[in-house]
C-alpha positions in Angstrom: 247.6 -21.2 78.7 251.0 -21.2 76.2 250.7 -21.3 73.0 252.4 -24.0 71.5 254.1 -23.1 67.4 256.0 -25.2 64.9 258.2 -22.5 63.3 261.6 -23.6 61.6 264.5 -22.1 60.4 263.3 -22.0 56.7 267.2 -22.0 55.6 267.4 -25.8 56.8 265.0 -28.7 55.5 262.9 -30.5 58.6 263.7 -33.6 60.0 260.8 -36.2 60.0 259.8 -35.5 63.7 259.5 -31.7 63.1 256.1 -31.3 65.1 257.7 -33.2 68.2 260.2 -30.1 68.8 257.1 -27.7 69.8 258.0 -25.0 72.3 255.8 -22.5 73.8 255.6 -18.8 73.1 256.2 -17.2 76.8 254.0 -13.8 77.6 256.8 -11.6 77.2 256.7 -9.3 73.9 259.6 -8.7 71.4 262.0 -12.2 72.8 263.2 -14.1 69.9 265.1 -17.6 71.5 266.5 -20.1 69.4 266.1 -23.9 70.2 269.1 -25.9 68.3 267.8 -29.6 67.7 269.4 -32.0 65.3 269.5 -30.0 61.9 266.8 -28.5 62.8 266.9 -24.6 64.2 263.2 -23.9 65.9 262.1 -20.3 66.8 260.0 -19.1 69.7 257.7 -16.4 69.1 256.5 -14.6 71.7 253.0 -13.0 71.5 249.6 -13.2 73.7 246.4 -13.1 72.7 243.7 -11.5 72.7 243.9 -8.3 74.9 244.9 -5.3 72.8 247.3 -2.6 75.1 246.2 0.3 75.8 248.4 2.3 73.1 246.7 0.4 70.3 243.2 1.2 71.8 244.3 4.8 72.0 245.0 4.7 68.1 242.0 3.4 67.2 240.7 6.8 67.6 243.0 8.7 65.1 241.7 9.8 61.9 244.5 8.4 59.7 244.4 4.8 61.8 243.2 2.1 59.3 239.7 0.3 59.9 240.1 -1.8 57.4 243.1 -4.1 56.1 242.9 -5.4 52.8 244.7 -8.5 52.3 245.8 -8.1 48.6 247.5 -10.4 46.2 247.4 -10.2 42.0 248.8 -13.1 39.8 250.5 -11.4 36.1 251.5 -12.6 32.9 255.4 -12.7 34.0 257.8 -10.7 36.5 258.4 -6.8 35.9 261.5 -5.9 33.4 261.9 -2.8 31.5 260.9 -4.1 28.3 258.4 -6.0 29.4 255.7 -4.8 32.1 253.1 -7.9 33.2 249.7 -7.1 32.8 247.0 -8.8 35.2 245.5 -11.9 35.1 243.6 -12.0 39.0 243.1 -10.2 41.6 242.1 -10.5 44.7 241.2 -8.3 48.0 240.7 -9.7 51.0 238.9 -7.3 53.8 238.7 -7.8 57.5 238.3 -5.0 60.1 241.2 -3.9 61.8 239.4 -5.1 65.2 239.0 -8.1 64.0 242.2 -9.4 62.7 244.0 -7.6 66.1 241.6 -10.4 67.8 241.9 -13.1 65.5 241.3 -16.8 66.2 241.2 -18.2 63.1 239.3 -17.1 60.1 237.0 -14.2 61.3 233.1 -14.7 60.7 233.0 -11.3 58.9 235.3 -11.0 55.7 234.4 -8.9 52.5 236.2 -9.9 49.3 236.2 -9.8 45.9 238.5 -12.1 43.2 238.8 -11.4 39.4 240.3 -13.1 36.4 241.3 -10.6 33.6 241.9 -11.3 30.0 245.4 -9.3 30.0 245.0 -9.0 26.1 249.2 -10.1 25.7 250.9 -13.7 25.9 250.9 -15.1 29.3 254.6 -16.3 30.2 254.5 -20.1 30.3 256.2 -20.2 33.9 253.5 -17.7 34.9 250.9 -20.1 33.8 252.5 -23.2 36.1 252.2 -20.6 39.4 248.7 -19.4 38.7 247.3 -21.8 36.2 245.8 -19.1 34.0 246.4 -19.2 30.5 245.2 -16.7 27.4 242.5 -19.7 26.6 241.1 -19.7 30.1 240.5 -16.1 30.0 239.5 -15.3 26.3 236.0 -14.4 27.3 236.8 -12.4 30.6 236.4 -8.7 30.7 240.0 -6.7 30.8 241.3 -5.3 33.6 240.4 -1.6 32.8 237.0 -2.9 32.1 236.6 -4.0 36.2 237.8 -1.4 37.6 234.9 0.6 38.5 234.1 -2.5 40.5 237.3 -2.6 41.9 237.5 0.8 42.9 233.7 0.4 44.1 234.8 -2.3 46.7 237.6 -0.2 48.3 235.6 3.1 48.5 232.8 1.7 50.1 235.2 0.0 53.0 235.6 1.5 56.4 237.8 4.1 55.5 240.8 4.4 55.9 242.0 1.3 54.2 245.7 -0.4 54.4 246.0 -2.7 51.8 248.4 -5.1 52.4 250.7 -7.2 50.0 253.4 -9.6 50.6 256.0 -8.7 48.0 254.1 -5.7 47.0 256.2 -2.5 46.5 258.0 -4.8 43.9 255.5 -5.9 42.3 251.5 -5.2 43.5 251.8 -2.3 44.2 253.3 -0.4 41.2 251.3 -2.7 39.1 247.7 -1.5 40.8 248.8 2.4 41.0 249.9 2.4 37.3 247.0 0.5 35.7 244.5 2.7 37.4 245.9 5.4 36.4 245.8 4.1 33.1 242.0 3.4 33.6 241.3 7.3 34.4 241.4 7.3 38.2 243.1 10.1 39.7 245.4 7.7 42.8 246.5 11.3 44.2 243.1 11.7 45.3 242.9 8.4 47.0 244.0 9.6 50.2 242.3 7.0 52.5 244.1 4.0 50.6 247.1 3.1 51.8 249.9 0.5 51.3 252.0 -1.7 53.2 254.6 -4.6 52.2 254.1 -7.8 54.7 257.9 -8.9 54.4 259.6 -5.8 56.0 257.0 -6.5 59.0 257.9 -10.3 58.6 262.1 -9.5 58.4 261.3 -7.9 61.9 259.2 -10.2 63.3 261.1 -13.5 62.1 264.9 -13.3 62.2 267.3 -15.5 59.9 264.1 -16.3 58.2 263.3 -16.9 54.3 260.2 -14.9 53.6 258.2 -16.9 50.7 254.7 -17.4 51.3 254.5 -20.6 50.7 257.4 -22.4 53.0 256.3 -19.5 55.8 252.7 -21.4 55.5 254.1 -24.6 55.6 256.5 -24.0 58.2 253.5 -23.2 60.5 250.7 -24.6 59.3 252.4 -28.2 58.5 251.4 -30.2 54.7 251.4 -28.5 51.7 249.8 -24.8 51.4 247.3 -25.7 48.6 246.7 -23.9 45.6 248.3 -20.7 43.9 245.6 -18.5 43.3 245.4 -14.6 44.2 242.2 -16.0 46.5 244.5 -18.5 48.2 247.7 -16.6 48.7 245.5 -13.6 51.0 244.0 -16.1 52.8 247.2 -17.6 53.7 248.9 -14.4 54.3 246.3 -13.3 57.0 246.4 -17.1 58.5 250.6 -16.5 58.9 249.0 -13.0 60.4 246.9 -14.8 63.0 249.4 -17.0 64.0 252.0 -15.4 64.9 251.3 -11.3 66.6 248.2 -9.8 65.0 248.9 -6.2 66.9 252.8 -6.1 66.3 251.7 -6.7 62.7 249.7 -3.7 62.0 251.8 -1.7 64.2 255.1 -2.6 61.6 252.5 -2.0 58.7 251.3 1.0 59.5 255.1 2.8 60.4 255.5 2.0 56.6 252.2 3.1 55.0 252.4 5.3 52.2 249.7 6.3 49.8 249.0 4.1 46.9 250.5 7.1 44.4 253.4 6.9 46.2 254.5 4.0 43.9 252.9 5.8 40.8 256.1 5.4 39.2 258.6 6.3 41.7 262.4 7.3 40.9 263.0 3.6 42.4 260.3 2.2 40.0 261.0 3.9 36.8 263.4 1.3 34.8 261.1 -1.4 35.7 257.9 0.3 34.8 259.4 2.6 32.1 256.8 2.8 29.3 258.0 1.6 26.3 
């Protein structure tokens, strides 16, 4: 039976009867079609559900295949800039089984996760504060970020290895953030060879042409109403829903041709400005 998706052209604003222009996603992989009603532009996704081909089967058995994706999203006291790096204020990962999520129908049964506040010890941007809601008097009493760690790093580890965690946004910002602060904290991220990382929007850019990328309107756009709360917790949750919905095994396929190990962004060349200690 067709699948029937509400996806817009997130470069126009909807019309009132958005929902009524619904097409179905046909059972042929990789077509893109564009629908042109009114001001509006909807997009047909084409995707079927939930047999896995035999090539994904196949790579289930290699050693360096992920069993685990990690939905990750962190919340800072402002954006990166050379004089001043963000520290965190939450964290969240979000773990389902790679099986799982390539057979998802809504929100599997079986999801590890854990989702920490942090006092970052420095001022909390004001504009940071009306995204996440956190400010240096909520989190006065909470441990540090170098003080959770162990926790952190006890989560992960003790995953079916390997891991992919996955960040929408994050070699700009996640990313770089998680691999410099633990080194910070004494662990040795060349030696975490079974965690590995992936940014959700060049999967997204492939998957969803003439699209804008933000979390939030993607959510909207295919989900309908308002995406609810800003909160680390919230944004992986939404980010693995916008998985679900559209092509769970193209997905991971995208994420995995652009893995790289969490060291990788241990202060790259591309990174150093940004993240240059001061």
């Amino acid at each position: 039976m067709p699948t029937h998706i509400h996806v817009l052209n997130y470069d126009l604003e909807p019309c009132p009867n958005q929902y009524n222009n619904t097409i179905s996603a046909k059972k042929r992989r990789g077509q893109v079609e564009t629908c042109d009603k009114g001001n509006n532009t909807t997009f047909e996704f084409t995707f079927q559900q939930p047999a896995l081909s035999a090539e994904v089967e196949m790579m289930s058995g290699s050693p360096r295949t992920p069993q685990t994706l990690v939905f990750y999203d962190s919340e800072g006291t402002d954006l990166p800039a050379p004089t001043n790096i963000p520290k965190f204020t939450e964290i969240c990962f979000l773990a389902v089984s790679r099986k799982d999520l390539l057979q998802l129908h809504g929100t599997p049964r079986v999801l590890n996760k854990i989702s920490l506040c942090f006092n970052p010890e420095k001022p909390i941007n004001p504009s940071a504060t009306e995204v996440s809601g956190l400010t240096n008097a909520a989190l006065q009493h909470s441990p540090t970020f170098q003080e959770q760690v162990p926790m952190l790093m006890h989560f992960l580890q003790h995953l079916p290895q390997p891991v992919l965690l996955v960040a929408h946004n994050g070699m700009r910002y996640d990313f770089p953030l998680l691999a410099r602060y633990l080194k910070d904290a004494g662990v040795k991220v060349t030696d975490l060879e079974d965690i590995m990382c992936a940014d959700s929007v060049p999967a997204f850019q492939r998957m969803l042409s003439r699209c804008r990328l933000r979390l939030d309107e993607m959510y909207r756009r295919l989900f309908g109403g308002v995406a609810g709360k800003h909160t680390a917790e919230d944004d992986c949750q939404k980010l693995m829903e916008i998985v679900g919905r559209l092509d769970p095994e193209r997905f991971v396929r995208l994420c995995q041709e652009q893995a790289q190990p969490l060291n990788f962004y241990n202060r790259p060349s591309e990174f150093n400005v940004m993240f240059a200690r001061r």
